[in-house]
Backbone atoms as SQL, in Angstrom:
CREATE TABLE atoms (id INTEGER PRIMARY KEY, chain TEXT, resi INTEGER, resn TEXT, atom TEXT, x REAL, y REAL, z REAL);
INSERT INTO atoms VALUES
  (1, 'A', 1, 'UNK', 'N', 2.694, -14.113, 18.892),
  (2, 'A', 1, 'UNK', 'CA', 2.518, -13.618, 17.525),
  (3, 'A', 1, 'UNK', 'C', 2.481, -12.087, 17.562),
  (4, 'A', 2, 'UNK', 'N', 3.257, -11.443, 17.291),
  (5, 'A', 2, 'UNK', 'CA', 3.347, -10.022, 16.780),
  (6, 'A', 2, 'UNK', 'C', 1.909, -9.499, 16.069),
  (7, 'A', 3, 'UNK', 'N', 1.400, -8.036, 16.940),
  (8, 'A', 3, 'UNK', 'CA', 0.852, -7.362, 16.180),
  (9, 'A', 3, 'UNK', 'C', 0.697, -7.184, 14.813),
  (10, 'A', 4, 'UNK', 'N', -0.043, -6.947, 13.844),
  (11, 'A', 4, 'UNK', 'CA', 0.080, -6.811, 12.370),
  (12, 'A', 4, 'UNK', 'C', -0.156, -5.017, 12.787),
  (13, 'A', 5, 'UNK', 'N', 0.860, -4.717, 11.479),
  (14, 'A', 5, 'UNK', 'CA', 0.862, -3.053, 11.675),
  (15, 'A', 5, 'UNK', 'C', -0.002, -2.411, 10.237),
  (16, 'A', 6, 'UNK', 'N', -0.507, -1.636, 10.245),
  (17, 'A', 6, 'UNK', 'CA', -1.496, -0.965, 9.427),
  (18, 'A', 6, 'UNK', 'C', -0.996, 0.660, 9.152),
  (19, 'A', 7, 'UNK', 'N', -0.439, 0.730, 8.278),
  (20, 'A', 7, 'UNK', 'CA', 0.132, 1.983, 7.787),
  (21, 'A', 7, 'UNK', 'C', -1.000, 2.927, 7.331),
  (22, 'A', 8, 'UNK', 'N', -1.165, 4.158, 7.109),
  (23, 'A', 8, 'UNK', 'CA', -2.216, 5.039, 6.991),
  (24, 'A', 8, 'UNK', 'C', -1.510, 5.453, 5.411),
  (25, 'A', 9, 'UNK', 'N', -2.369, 5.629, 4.859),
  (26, 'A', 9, 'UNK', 'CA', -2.099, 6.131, 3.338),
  (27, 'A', 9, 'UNK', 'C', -0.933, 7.092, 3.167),
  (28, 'A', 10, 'UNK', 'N', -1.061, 8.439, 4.256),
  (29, 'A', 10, 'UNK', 'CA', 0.306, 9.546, 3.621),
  (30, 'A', 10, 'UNK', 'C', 1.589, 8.981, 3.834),
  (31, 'A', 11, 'UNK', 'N', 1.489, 7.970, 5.408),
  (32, 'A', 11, 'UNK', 'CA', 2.907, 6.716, 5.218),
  (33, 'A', 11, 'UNK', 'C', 3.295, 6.261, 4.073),
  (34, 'A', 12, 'UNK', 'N', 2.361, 5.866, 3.344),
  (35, 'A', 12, 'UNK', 'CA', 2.551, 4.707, 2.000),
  (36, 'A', 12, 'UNK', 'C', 2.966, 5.312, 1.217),
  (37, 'A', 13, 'UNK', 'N', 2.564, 6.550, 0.996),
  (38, 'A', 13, 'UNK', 'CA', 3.015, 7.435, -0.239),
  (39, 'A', 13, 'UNK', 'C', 4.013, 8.360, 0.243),
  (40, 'A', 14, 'UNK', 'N', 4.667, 8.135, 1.358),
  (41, 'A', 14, 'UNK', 'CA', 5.758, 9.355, 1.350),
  (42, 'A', 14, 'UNK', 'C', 6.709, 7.561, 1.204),
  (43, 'A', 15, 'UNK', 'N', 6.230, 6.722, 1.624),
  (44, 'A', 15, 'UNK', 'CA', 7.471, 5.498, 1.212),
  (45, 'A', 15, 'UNK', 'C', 7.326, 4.901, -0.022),
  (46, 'A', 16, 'UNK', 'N', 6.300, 5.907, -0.885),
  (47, 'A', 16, 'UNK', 'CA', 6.716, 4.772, -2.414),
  (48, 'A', 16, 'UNK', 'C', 6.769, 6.539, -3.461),
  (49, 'A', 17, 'UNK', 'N', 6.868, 7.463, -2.302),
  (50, 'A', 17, 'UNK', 'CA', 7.645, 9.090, -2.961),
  (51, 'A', 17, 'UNK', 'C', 6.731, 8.871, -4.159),
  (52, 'A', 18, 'UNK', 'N', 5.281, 8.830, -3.872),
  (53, 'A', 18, 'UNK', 'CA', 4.151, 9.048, -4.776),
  (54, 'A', 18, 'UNK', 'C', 2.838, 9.406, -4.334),
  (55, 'A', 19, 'UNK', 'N', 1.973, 10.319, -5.612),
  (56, 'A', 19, 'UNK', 'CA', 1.146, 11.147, -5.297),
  (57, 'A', 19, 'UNK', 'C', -0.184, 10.147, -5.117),
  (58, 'A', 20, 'UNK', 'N', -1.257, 10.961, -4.447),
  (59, 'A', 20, 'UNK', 'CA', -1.996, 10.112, -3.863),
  (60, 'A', 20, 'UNK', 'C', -3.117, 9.687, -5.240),
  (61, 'A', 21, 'UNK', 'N', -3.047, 10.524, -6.488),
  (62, 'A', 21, 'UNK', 'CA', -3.629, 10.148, -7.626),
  (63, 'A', 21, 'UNK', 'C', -3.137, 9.130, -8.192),
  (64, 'A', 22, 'UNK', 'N', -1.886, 9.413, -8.277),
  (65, 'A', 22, 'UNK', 'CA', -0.790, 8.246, -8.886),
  (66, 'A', 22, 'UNK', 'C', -1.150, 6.426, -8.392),
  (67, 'A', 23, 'UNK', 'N', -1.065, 6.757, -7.278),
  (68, 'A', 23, 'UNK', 'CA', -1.150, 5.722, -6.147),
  (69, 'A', 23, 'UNK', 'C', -2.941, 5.056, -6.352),
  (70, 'A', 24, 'UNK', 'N', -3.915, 5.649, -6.366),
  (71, 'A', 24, 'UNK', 'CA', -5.076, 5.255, -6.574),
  (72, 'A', 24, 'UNK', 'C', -5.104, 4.637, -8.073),
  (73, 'A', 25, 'UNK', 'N', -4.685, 5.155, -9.010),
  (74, 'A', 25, 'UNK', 'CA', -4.634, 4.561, -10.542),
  (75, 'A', 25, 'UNK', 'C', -3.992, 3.535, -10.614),
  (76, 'A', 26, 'UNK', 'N', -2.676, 3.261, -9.555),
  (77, 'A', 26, 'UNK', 'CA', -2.371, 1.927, -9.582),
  (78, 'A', 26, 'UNK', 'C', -2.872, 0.657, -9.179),
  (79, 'A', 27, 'UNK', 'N', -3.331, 0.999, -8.244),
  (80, 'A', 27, 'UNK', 'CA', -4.127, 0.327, -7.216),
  (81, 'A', 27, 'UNK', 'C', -5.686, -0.595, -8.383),
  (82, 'A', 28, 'UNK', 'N', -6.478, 0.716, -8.694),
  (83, 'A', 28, 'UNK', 'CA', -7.394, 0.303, -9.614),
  (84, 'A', 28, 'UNK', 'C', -7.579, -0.220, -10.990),
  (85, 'A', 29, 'UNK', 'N', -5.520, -0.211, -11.186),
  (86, 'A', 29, 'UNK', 'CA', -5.498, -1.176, -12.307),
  (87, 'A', 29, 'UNK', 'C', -4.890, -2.665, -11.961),
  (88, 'A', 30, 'UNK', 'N', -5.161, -2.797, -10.256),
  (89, 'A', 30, 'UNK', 'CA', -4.533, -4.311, -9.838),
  (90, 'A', 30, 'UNK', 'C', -2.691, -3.961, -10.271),
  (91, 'A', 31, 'UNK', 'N', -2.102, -2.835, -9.796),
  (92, 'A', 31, 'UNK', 'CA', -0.302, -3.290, -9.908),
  (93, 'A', 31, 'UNK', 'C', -0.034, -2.773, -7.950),
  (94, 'A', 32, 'UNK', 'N', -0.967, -2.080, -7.356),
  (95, 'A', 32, 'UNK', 'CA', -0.095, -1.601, -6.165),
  (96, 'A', 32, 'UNK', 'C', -0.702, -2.604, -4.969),
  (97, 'A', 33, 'UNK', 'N', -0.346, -2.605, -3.730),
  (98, 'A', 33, 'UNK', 'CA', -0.565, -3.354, -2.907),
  (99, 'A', 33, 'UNK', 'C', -2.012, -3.504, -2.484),
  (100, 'A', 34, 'UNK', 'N', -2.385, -4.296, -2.073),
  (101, 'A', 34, 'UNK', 'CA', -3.964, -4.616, -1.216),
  (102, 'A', 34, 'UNK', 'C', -3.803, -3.557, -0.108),
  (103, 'A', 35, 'UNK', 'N', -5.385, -2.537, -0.135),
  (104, 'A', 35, 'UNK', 'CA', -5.470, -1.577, 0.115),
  (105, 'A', 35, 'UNK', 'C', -6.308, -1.693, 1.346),
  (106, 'A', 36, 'UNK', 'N', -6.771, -1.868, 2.096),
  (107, 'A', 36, 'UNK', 'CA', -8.238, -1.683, 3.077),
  (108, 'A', 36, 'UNK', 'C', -8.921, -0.541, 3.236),
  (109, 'A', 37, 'UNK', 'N', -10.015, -1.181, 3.121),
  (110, 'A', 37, 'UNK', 'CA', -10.914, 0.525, 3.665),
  (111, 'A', 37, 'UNK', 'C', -11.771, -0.119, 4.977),
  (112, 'A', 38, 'UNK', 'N', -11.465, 0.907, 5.884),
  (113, 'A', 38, 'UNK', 'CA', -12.284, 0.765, 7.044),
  (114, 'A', 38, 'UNK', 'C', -13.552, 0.667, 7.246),
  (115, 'A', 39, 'UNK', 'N', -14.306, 1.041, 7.720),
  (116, 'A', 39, 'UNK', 'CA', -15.861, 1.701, 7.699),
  (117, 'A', 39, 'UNK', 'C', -15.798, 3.066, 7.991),
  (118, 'A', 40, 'UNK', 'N', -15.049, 3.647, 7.933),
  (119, 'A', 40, 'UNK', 'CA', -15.144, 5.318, 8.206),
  (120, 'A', 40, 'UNK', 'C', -14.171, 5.791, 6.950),
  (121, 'A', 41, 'UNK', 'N', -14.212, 5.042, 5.910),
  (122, 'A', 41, 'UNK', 'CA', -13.514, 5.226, 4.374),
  (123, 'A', 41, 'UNK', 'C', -11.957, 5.832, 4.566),
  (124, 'A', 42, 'UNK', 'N', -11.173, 5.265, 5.667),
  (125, 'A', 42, 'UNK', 'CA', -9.926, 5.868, 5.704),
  (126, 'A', 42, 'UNK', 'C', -9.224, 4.247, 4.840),
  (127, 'A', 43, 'UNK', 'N', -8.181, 4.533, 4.510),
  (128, 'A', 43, 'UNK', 'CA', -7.212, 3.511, 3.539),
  (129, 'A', 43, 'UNK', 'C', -6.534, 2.944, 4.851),
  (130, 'A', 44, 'UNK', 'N', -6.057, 2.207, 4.779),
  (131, 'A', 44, 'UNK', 'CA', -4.713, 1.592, 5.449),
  (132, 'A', 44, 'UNK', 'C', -3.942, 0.325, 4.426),
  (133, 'A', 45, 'UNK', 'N', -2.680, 0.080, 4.182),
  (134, 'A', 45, 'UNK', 'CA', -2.344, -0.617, 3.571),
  (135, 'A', 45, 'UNK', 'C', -1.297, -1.379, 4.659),
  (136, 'A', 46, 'UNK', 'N', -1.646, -3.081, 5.094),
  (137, 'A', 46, 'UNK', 'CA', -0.514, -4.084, 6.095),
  (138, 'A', 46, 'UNK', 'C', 0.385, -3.587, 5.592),
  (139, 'A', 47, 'UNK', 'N', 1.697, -3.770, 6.685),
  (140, 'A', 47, 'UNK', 'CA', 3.261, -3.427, 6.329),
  (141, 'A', 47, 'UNK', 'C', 3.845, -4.707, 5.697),
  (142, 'A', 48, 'UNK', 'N', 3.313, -6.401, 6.168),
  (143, 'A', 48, 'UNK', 'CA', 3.036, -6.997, 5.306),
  (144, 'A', 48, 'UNK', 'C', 3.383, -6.969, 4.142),
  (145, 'A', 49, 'UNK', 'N', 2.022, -6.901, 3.378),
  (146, 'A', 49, 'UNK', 'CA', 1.349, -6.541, 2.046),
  (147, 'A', 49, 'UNK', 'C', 2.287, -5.512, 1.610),
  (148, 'A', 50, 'UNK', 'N', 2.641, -4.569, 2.244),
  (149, 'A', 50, 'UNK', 'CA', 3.399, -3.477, 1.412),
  (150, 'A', 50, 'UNK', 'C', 4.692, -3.862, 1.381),
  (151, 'A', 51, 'UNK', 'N', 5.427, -4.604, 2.048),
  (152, 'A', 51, 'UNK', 'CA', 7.007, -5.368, 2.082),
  (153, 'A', 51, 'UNK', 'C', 7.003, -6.394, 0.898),
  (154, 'A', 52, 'UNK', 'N', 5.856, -6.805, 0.577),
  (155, 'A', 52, 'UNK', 'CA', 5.418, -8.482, -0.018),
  (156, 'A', 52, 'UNK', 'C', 5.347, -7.650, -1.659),
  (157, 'A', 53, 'UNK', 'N', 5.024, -6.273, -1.556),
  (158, 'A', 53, 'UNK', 'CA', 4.781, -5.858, -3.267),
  (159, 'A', 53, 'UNK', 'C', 5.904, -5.266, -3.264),
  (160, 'A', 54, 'UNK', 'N', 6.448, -4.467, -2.174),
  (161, 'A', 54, 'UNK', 'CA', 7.791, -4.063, -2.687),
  (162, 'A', 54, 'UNK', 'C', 8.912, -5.518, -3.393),
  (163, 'A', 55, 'UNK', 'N', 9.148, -6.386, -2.797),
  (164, 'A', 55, 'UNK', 'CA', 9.986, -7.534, -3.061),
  (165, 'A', 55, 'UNK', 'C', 9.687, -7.989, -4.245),
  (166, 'A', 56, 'UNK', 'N', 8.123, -7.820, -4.899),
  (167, 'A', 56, 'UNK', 'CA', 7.653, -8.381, -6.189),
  (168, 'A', 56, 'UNK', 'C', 8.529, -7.571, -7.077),
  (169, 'A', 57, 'UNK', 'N', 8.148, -6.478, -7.012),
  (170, 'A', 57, 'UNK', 'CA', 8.381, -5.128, -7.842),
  (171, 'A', 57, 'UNK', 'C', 9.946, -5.333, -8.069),
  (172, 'A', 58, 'UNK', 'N', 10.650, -5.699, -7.099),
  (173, 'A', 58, 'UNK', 'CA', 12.272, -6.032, -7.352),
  (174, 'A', 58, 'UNK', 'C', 12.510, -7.112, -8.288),
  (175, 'A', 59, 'UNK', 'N', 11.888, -8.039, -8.016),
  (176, 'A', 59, 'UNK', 'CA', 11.888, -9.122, -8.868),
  (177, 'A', 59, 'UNK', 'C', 11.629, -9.187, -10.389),
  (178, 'A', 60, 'UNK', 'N', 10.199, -8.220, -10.631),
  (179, 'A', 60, 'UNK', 'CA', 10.171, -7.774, -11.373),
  (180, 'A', 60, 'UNK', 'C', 10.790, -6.558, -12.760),
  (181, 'A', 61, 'UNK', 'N', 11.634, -5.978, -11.935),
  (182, 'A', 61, 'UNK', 'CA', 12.223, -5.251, -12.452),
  (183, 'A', 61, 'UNK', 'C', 13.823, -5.962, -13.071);
């Protein structure tokens, strides 16, 4: 079974070419991907999870 990979927040937002305000307002209105917070309050978002909302978002559109 393959590693699960954990992207760090400025990854996420230089791959969805959005600001990190932008990106939090989405998030806290339930439209952007499942977010994690560590115990040392850093973000990481699965590559997963972020492949799984990109494909929605297509669908959606």
């Amino acid at each position: 079974m393959p590693k699960q990979e954990y992207l760090k927040l400025p990854a996420v937002l230089e791959e969805l070419d959005m600001s990190r305000s932008a990106f939090t307002r989405m998030v806290a209105r339930g439209k952007g991907p499942k977010v994690i917070k560590l115990p040392n309050n850093q973000l990481r978002v699965s590559r997963s999870e972020l492949d799984a909302w990109w494909a929605a978002q297509e669908v959606a559109a």
